[in-house]
VOPAGU-2260 file (C-alpha; in pm, 1 decimal, decimal comma):
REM VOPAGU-2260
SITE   aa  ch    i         X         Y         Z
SITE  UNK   A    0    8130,5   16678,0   14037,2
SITE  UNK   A    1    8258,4   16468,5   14321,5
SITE  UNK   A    2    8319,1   16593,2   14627,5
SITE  UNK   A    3    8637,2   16477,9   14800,2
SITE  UNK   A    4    8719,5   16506,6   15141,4
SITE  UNK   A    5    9076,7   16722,9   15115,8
SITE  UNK   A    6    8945,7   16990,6   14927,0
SITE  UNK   A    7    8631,2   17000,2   15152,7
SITE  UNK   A    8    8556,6   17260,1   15436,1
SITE  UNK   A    9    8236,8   17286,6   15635,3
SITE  UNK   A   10    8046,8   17629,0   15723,5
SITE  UNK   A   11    7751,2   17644,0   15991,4
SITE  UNK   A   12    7572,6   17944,0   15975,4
SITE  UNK   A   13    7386,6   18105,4   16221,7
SITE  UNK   A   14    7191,9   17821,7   16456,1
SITE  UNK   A   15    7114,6   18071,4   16733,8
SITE  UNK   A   16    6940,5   18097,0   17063,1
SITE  UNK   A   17    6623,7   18309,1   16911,5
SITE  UNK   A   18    6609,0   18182,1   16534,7
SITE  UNK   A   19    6624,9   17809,0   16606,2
SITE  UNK   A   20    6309,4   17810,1   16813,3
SITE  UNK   A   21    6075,8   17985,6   16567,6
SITE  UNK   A   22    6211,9   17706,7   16275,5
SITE  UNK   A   23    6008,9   17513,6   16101,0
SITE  UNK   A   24    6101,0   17142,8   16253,1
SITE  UNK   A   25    6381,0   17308,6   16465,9
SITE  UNK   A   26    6425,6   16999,0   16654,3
SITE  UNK   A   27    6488,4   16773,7   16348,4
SITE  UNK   A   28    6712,4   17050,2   16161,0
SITE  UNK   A   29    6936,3   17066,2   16500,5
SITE  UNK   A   30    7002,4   16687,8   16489,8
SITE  UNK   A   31    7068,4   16674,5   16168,6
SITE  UNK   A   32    7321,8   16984,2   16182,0
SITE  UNK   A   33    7462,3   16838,2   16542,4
SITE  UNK   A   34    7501,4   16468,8   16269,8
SITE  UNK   A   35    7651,8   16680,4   15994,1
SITE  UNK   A   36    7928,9   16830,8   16259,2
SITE  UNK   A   37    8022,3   16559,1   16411,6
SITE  UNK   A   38    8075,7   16331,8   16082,1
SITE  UNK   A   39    8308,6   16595,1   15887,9
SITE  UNK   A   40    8500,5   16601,4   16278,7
SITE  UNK   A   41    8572,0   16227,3   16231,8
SITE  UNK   A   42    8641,2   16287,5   15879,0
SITE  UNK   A   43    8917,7   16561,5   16000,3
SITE  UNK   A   44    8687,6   16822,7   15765,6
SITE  UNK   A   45    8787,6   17149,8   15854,6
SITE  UNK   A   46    8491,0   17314,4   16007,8
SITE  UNK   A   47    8396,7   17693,0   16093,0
SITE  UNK   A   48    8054,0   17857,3   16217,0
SITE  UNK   A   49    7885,1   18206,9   16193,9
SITE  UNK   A   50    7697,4   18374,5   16444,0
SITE  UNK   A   51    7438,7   18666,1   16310,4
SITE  UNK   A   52    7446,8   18926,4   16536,1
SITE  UNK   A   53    7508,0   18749,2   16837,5
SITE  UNK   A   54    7373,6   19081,4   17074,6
SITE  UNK   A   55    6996,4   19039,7   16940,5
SITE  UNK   A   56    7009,4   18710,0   16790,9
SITE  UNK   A   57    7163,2   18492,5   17101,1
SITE  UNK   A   58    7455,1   18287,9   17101,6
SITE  UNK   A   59    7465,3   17968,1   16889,0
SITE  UNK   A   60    7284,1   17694,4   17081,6
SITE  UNK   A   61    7404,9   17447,3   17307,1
SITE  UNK   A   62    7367,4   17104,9   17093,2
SITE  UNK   A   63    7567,6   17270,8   16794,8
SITE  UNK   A   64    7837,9   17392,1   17050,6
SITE  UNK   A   65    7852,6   17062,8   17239,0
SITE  UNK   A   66    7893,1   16871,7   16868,0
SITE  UNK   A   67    8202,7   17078,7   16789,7
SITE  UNK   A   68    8535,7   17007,0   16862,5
SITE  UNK   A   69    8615,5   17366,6   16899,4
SITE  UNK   A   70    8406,0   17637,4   16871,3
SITE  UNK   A   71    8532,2   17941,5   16775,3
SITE  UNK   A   72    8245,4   18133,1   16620,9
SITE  UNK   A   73    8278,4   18395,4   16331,4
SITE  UNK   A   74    8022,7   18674,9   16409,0
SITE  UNK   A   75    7863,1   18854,8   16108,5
SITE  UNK   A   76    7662,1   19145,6   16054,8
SITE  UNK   A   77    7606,6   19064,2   15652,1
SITE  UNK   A   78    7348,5   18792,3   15550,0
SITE  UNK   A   79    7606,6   18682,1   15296,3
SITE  UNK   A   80    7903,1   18469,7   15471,4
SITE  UNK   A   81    8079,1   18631,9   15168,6
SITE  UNK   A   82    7985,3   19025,1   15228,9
SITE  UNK   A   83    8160,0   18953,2   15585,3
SITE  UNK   A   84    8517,9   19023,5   15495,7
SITE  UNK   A   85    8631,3   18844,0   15779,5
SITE  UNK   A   86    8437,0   18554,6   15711,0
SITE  UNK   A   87    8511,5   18545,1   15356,9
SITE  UNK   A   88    8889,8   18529,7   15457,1
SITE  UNK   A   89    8879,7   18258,4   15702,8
SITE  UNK   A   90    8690,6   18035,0   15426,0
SITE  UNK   A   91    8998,8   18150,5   15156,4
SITE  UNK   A   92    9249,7   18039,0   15408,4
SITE  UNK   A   93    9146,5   17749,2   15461,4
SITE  UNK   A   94    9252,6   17720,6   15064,6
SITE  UNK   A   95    8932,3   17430,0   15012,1
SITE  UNK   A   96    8723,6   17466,7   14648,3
SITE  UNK   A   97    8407,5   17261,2   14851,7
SITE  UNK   A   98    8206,1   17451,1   15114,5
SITE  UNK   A   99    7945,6   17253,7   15273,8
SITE  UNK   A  100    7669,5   17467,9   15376,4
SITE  UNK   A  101    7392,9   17391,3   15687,3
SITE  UNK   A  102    7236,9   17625,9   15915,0
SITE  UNK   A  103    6946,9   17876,7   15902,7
SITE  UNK   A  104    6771,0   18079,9   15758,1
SITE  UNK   A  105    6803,1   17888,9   15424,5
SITE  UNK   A  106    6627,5   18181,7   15207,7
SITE  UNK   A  107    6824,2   18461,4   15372,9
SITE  UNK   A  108    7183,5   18344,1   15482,7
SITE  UNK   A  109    7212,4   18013,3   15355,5
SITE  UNK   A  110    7098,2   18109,0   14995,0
SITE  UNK   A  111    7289,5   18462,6   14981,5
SITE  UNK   A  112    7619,9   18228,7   15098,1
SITE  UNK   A  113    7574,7   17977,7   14872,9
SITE  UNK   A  114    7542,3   18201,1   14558,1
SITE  UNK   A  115    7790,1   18456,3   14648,0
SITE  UNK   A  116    8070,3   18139,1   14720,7
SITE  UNK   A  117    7957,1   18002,9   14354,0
SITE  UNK   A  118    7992,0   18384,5   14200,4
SITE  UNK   A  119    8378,9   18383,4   14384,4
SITE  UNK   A  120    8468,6   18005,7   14234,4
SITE  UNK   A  121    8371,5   17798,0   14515,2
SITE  UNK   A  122    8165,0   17494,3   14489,6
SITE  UNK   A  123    7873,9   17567,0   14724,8
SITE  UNK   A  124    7733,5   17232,6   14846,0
SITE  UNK   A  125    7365,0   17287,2   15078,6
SITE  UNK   A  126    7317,8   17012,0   15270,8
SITE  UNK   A  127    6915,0   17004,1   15259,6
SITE  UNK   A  128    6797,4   16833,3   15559,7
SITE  UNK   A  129    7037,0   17052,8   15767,6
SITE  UNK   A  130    6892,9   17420,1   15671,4
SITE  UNK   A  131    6583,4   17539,5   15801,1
SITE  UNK   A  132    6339,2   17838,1   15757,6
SITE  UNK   A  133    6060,5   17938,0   15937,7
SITE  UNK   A  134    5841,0   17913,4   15689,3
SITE  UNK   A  135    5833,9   17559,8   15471,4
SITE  UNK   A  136    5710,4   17740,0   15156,8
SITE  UNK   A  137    6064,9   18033,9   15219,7
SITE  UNK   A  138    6265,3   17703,2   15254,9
SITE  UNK   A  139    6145,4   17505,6   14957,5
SITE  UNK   A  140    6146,0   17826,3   14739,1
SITE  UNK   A  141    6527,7   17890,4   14847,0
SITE  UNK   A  142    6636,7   17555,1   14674,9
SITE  UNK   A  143    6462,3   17587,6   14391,7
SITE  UNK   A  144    6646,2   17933,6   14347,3
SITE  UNK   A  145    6983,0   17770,1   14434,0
SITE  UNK   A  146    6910,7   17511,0   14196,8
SITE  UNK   A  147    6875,6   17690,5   13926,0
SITE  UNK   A  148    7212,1   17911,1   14042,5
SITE  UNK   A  149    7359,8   17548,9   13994,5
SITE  UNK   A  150    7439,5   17515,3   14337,9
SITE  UNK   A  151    7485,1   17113,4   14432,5
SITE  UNK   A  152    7260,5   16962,6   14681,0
SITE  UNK   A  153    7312,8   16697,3   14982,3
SITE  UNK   A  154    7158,8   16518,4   15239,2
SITE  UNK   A  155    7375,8   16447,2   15579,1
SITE  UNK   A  156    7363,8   16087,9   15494,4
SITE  UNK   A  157    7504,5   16143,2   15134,9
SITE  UNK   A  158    7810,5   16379,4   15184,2
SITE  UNK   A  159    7941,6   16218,3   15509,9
SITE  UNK   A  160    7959,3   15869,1   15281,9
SITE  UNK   A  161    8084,5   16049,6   14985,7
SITE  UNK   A  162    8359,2   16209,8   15151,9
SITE  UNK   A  163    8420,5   15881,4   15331,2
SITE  UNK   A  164    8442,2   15687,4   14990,9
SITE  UNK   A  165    8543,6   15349,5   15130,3
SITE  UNK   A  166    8386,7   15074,5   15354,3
SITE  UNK   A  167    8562,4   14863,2   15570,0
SITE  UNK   A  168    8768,8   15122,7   15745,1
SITE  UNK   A  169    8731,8   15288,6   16113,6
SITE  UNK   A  170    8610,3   15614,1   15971,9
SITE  UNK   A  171    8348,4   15440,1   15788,2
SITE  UNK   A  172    8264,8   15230,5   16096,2
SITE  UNK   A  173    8208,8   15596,5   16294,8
SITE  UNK   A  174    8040,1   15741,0   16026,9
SITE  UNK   A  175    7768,6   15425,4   15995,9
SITE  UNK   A  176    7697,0   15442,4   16346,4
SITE  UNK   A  177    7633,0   15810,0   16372,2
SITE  UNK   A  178    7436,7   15766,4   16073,5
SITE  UNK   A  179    7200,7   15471,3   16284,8
């Protein structure tokens, strides 16, 4: 399966003010995320974001808001992007069979998206070094699990080229250099 850029939409989930700072390597996760935004920005990838219950669980955090053009969260009560109608509709809309996934918590939200978006005909495509757990053993049993769901796995590095397919141009210059 290759992943091409036009039928390609991103979806953050849930990098909030009180999960992010009990995250296993929250720091790292957060840069990588922040990377992942800003490369599918320059690639013109349509991009939305959830918030979990923004009232207990904070607002999303200031380095994923400064990385985004616009931020326009969706807020969710579900674990499953797909269980929140709304949220379900805005990633139909957007009429894209590719749904790059980051964000946290990658057993609970992250997984629960990623299968349900496979079960509805998406392509669900986790981008690995941009989910997080608390937990490394809850994060490393997640991906097994979505593995064998057949869900398609990523690094930041990997999808930003693959969507940017060809060298030489000014895209691929951007992309390179937030890559360095």
């Amino acid at each position: 399966m290759r992943v091409l850029r036009e039928e390609t939409v991103g979806l953050i989930i849930d990098v909030q003010e009180r999960l992010v700072p009990v995250i296993a390597k929250s720091d790292e996760v957060v840069k990588q995320i922040s990377r992942l935004i800003k490369g599918l920005d320059i690639l013109e990838v349509p991009l939305l974001i959830t918030q979990q219950y923004p009232h207990g669980l904070g607002e999303t955090v200031t380095e994923i808001k400064e990385a985004m053009n616009q931020f326009t969260p969706l807020e969710k009560m579900s674990f499953s992007c797909v269980d929140e109608h709304s949220v379900e509709k805005e990633i139909r809309d957007i009429h894209k069979r590719d749904v790059i996934i980051a964000g946290i918590e990658s057993h609970i939200c992250v997984m629960q998206t990623a299968i349900d978006l496979k079960n509805k005909g998406f392509r669900p495509i986790v981008v690995v070094d941009a989910v997080g757990s608390r937990k490394a053993l809850d994060k490393e049993i997640a991906l097994k699990r979505l593995e064998q769901e057949g869900v398609t796995f990523a690094t930041v590095e990997s999808i930003l080229f693959e969507l940017c397919r060809f060298s030489g141009n000014k895209k691929f210059k951007e992309i390179s250099k937030l890559i360095k």
